[in-house]
C-alpha positions as CSV (number, residue, x, y, z in Angstrom):
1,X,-10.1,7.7,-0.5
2,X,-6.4,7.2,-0.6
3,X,-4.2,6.9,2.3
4,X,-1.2,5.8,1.4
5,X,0.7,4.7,-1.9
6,X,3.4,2.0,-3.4
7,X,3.7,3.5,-7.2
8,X,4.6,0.3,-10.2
9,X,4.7,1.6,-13.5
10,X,3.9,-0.9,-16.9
11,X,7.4,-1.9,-18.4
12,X,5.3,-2.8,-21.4
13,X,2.3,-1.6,-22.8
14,X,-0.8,-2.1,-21.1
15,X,-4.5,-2.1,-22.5
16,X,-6.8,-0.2,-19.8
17,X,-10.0,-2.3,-20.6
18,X,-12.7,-2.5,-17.9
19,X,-14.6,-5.0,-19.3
20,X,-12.0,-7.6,-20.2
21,X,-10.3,-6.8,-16.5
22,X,-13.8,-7.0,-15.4
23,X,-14.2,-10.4,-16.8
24,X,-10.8,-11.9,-16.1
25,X,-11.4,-10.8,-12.5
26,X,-14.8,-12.7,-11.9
27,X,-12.9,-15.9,-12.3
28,X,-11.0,-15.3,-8.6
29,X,-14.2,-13.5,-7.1
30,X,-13.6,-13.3,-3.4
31,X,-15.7,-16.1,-1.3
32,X,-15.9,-15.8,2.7
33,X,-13.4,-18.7,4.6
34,X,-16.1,-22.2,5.1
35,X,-15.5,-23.6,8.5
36,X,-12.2,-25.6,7.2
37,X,-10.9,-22.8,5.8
38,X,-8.2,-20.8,7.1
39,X,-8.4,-17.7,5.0
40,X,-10.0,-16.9,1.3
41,X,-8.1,-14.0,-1.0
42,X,-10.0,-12.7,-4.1
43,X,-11.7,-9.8,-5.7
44,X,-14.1,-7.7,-4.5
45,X,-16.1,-4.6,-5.4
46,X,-14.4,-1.3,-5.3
47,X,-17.4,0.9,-4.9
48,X,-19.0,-2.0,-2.5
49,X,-23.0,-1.9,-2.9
50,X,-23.4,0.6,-5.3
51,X,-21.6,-1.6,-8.1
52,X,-20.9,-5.3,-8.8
53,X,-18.3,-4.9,-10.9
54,X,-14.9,-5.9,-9.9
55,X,-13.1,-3.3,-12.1
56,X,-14.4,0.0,-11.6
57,X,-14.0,2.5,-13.7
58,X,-14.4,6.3,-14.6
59,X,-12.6,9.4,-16.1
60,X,-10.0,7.0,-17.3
61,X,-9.2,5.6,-13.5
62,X,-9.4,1.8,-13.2
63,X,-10.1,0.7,-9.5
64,X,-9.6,-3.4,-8.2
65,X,-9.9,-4.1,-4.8
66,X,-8.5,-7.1,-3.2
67,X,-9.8,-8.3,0.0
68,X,-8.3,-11.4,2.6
69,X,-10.1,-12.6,5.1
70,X,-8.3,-15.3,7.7
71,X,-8.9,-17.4,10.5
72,X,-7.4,-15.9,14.1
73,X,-6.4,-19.0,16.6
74,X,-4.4,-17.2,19.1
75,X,-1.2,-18.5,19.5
76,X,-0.8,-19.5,22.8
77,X,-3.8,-21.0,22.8
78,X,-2.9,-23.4,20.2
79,X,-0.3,-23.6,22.2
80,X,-1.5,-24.2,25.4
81,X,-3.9,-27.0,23.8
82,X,-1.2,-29.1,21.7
83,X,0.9,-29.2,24.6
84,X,-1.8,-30.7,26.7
85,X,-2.4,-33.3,24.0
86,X,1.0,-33.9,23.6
87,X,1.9,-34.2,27.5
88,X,-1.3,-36.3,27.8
89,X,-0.2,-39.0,25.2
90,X,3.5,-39.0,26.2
91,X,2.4,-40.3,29.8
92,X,-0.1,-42.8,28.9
93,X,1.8,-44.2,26.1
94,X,5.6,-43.5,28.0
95,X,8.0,-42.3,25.1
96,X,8.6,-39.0,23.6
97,X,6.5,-38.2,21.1
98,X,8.7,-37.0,17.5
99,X,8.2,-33.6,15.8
100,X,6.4,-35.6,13.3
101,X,3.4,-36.7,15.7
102,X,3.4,-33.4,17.3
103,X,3.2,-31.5,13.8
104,X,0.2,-34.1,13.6
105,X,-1.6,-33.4,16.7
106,X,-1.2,-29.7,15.9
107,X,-3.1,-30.2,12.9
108,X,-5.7,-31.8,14.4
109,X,-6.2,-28.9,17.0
110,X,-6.2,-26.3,13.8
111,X,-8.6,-28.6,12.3
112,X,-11.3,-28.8,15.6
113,X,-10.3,-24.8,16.4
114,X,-11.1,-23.4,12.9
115,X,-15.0,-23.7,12.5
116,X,-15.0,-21.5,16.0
117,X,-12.1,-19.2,15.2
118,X,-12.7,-15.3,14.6
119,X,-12.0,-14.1,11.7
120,X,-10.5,-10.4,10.1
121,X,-11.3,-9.0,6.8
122,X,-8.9,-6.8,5.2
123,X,-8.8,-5.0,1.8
124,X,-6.7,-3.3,-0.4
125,X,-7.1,-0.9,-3.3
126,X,-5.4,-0.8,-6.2
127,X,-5.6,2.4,-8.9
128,X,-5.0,2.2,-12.4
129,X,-4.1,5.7,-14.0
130,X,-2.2,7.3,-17.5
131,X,0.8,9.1,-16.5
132,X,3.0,11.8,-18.4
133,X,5.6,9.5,-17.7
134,X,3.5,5.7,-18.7
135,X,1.0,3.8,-17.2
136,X,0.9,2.9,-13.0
137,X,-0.6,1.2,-10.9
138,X,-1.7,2.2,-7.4
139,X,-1.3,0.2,-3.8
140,X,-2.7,1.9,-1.1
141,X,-0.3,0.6,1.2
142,X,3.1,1.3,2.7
143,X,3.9,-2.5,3.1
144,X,5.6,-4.1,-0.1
145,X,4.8,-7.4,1.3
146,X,1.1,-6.5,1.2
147,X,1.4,-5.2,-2.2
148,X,3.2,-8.2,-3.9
149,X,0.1,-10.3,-2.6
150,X,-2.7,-8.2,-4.0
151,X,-0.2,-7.9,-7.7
152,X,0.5,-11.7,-7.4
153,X,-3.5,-12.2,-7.3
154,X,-4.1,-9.9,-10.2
155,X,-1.2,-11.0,-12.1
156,X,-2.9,-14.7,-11.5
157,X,-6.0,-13.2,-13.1
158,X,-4.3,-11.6,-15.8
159,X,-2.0,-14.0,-16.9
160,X,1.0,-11.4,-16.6
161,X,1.9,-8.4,-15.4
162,X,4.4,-6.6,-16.9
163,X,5.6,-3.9,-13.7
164,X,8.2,-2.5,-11.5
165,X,8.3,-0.6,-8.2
166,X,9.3,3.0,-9.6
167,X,12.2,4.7,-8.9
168,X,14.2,7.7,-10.4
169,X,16.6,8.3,-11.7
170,X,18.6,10.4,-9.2
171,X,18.3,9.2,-5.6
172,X,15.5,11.1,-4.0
173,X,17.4,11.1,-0.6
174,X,20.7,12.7,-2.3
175,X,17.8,15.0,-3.8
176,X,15.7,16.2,-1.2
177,X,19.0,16.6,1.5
178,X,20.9,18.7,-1.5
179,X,17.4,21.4,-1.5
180,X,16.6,21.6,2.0
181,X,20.7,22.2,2.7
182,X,20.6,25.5,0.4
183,X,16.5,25.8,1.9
184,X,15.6,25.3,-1.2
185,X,12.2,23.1,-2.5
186,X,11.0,21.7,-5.3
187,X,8.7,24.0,-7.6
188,X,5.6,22.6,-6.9
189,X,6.1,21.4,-3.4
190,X,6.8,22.6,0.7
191,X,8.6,21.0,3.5
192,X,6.3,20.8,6.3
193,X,8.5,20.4,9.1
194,X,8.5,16.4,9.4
195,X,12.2,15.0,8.6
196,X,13.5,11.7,9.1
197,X,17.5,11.7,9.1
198,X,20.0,8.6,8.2
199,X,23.7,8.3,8.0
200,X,25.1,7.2,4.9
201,X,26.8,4.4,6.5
202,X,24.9,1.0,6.9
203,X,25.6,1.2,10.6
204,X,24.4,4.9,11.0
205,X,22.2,6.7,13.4
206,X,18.8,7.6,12.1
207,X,17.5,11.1,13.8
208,X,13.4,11.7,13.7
209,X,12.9,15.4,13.6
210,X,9.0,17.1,13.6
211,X,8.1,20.8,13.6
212,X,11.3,22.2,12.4
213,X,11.7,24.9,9.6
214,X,13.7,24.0,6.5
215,X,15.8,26.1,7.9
216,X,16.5,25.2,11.0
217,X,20.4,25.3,12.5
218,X,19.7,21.6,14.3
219,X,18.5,20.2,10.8
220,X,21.7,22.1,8.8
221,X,23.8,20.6,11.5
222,X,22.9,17.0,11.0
223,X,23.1,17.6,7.1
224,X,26.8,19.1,7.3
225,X,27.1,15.7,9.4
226,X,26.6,13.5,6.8
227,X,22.7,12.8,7.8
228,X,20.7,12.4,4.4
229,X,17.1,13.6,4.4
230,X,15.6,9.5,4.2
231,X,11.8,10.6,5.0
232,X,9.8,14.4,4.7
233,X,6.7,15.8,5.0
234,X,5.8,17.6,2.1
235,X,2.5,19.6,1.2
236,X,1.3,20.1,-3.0
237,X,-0.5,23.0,-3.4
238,X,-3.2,24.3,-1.0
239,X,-5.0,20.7,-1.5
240,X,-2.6,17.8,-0.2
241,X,-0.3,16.4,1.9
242,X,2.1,13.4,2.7
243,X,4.8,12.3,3.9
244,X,7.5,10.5,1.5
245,X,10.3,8.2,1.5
246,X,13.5,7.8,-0.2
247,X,11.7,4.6,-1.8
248,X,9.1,6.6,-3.2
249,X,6.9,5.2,-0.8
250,X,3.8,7.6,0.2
251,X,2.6,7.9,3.8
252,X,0.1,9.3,5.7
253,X,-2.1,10.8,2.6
254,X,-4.0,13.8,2.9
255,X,-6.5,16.4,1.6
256,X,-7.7,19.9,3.3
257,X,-10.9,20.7,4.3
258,X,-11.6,23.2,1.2
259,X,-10.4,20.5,-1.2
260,X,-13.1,17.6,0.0
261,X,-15.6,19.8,0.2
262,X,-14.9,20.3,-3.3
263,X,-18.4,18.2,-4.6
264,X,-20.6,18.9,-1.5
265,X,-22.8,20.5,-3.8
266,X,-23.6,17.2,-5.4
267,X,-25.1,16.0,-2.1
268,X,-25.4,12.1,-1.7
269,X,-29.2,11.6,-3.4
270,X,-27.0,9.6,-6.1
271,X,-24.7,7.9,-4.1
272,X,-23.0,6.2,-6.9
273,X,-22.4,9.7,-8.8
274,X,-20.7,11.0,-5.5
275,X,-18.7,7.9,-5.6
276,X,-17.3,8.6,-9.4
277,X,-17.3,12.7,-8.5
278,X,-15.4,11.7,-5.5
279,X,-13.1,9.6,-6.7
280,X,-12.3,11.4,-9.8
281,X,-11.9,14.4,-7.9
282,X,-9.1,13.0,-5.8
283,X,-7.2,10.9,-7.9
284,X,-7.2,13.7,-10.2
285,X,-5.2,15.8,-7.7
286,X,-3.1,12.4,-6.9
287,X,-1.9,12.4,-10.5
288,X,-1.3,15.6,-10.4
289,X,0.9,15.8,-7.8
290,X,2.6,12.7,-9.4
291,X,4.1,13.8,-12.3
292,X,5.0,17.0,-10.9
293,X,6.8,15.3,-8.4
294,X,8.4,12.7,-10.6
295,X,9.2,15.5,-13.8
296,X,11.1,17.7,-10.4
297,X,13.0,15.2,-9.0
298,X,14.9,14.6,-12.7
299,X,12.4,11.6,-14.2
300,X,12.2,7.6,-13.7
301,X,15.0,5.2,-14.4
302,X,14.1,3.1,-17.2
303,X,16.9,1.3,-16.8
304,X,17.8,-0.8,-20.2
305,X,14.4,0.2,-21.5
């Protein structure tokens, strides 16, 4: 289910109630773009035909789903066609047309273009979950930018949103460079031969390194260079993988084949029970992993809190 992850954690606390989120959600319910529209943002259902409800929960995991849909009018299109317009009136009428006339006409070409414009639906899931450490919440993204929208929209519905982006209290770079440089790794974790490298300096080279060994001489000799360990592969367990960033930013999300097949034996008669045994089943593991990763690289900052 999850592919990738931007972590917040609640700076205050936070009541987990599906049916108030539930209910404070329905007022922002997504609605497809009308032929004016050039895109619609709102709230639809995690666990798609199998439940209406906006905030779906089970085993103490919330779900919220936010989905976008916009209007594509290729750009040089739009282009092409306001400049015609634009050429086209400046003959007849024989002056130079000012940016606020051409703003105008460009309008009006957005305006005939939309009811015939393709559209593209995305959607983005967001997780809910008790830590050791507090209460998160989940992106399934690696871009901030699309995070912020989806928390701006839920933090509309909400009425506030008390979060921030975690981060730890010692540098995870500074961390993970100091471990693989005496080939160590943390407890519950392996390196998995992915390394991006960065200088310390802003105007450093960056070095992209796959299939190497922890301890590797090339990798030891960036290190002893000054390079800092800014991206790694890492595996937890026998069951997961992914690929983190000195940001705390989780890539490239992934499970082994003996670890989905974990509920087979349920079958998909009850599609809905798959859906909570599924989900469950790998968050579970995602939490897991999370605060053994966050209690072994030395804890959150909690800065004046």
């Amino acid at each position: 289910m999850i592919k990738s992850a931007i972590v917040y954690r609640f700076n205050k606390p936070f009541v987990f109630d599906a049916e108030n989120i539930n209910a404070a959600l329905n007022d922002f319910k997504f609605i497809p773009c009308g032929s004016q529209d050039i895109s619609k943002y709102g709230f639809t259902p995690p666990a798609k035909k199998l439940s209406e409800n906006l905030c779906y929960s089970v085993n103490d995991i919330l779900m919220v789903t936010t989905t976008k849909e916009e209007k594509i009018i290729p750009a040089g299109y739009l282009k092409e066609m306001v400049d015609k317009i634009v050429g086209e009136t400046e003959f007849s009428e024989g002056r130079k047309l000012p940016r606020k006339e051409k703003d105008a006409i460009k309008d009006d070409v957005i305006t005939t273009l939309l009811p015939r414009a393709f559209t593209k639906k995305t959607s983005l899931d967001f997780y809910f979950l008790n830590m050791d450490f507090g209460q998160v919440i989940i992106a399934d993204t690696t871009s901030y930018s699309r995070a912020e929208e989806g928390l701006a929209l839920i933090r509309k519905a909400f009425g506030s949103l008390p979060i921030v982006p975690l981060s730890m209290r010692n540098q995870v770079d500074q961390t993970i460079t100091s471990l693989a440089k005496e080939n160590k790794h943390l407890p519950s974790f392996e390196f998995e031969g992915f390394y991006l490298l960065s200088s310390e300096s802003t105007n450093g080279s960056s070095a992209k390194m796959t299939d190497f060994e922890s301890d590797s001489e090339e990798l030891a000799l960036h290190l002893e260079n000054g390079k800092l360990i800014s991206e790694c592969s890492l595996s937890y367990g026998q069951s997961m993988y992914f690929k983190l960033s000195s940001e705390m930013i989780f890539k490239s999300i992934g499970f082994s084949d003996e670890f989905k097949a974990g509920n087979d034996e349920l079958g998909y008669e009850d599609l809905l029970a798959r859906f909570d045994a599924d989900l469950t089943l790998v968050m579970g593991e995602f939490k897991a992993m999370l605060n053994h990763l966050v209690y072994e690289l030395g804890g959150i900052d909690r800065g004046e809190l």
